[in-house]
C-alpha positions as CSV (number, residue, x, y, z in Angstrom):
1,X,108.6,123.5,19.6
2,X,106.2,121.1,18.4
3,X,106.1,118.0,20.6
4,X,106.3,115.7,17.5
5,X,110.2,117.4,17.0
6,X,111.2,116.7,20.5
7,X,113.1,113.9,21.2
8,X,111.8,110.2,22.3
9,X,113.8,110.7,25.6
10,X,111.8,113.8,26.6
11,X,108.9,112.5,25.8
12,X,109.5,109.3,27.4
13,X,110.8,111.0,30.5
14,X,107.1,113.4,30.5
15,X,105.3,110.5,30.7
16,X,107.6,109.3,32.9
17,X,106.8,112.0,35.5
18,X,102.6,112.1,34.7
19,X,103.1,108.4,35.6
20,X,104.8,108.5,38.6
21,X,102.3,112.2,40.3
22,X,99.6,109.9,38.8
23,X,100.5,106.7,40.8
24,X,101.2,108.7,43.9
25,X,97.2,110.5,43.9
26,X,96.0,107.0,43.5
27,X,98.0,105.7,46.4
28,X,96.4,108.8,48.4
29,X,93.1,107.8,47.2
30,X,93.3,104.7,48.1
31,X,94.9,105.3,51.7
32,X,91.9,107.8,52.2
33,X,89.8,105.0,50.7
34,X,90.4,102.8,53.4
35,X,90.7,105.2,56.1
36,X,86.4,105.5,55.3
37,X,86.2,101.7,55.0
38,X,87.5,102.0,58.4
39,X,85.5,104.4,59.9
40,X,82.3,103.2,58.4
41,X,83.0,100.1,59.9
42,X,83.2,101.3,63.5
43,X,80.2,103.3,63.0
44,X,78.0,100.2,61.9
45,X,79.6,98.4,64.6
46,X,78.7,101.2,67.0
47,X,75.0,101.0,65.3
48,X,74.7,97.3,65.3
49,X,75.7,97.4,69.4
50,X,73.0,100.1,70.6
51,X,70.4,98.4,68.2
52,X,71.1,95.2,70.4
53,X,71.3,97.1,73.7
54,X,67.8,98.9,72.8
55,X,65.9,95.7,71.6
56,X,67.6,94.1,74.8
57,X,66.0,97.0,77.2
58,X,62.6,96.3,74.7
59,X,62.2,92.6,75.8
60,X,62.8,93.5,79.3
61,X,59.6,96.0,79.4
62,X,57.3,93.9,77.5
63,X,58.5,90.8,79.4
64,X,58.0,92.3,82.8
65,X,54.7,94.1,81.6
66,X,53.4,90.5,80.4
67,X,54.2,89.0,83.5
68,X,52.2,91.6,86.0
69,X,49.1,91.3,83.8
70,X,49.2,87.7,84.2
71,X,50.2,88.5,88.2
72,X,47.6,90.7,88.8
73,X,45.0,88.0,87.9
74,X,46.1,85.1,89.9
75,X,46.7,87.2,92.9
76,X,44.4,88.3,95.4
77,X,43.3,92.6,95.2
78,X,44.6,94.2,98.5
């Protein structure tokens, strides 16, 4: 049957149904969507945290390396 001689109700109640399975997928999407957003989130956090904990440790070395050059000049050789 031609969908031209089918009634508007049919019709209607097709598109309907597409509207509905199509509004549910989006809905998925966008749950999976944010469940990234999410993650990606924690993961830059994570990043951001040992990037601060590494140029922390950094400092330290060249700190404590600059400090026994200048040591080792103004104190007496054993």
């Amino acid at each position: 049957m031609p969908m031209a001689a089918e009634p508007i109700e049919v019709r209607m109640a097709r598109l309907e149904g597409a509207y509905e399975q199509i509004d549910r997928r989006l809905g998925n999407v966008e749950s999976a969507l944010q469940a990234v957003r999410a993650e990606l989130h924690q993961e830059i956090s994570s990043l951001r945290r040992e990037s601060r904990q590494q140029f922390f440790w950094l400092l330290v070395v060249l700190v404590v390396s600059v400090l026994l050059q200048i040591a080792s000049r103004y104190l007496p050789a054993p």
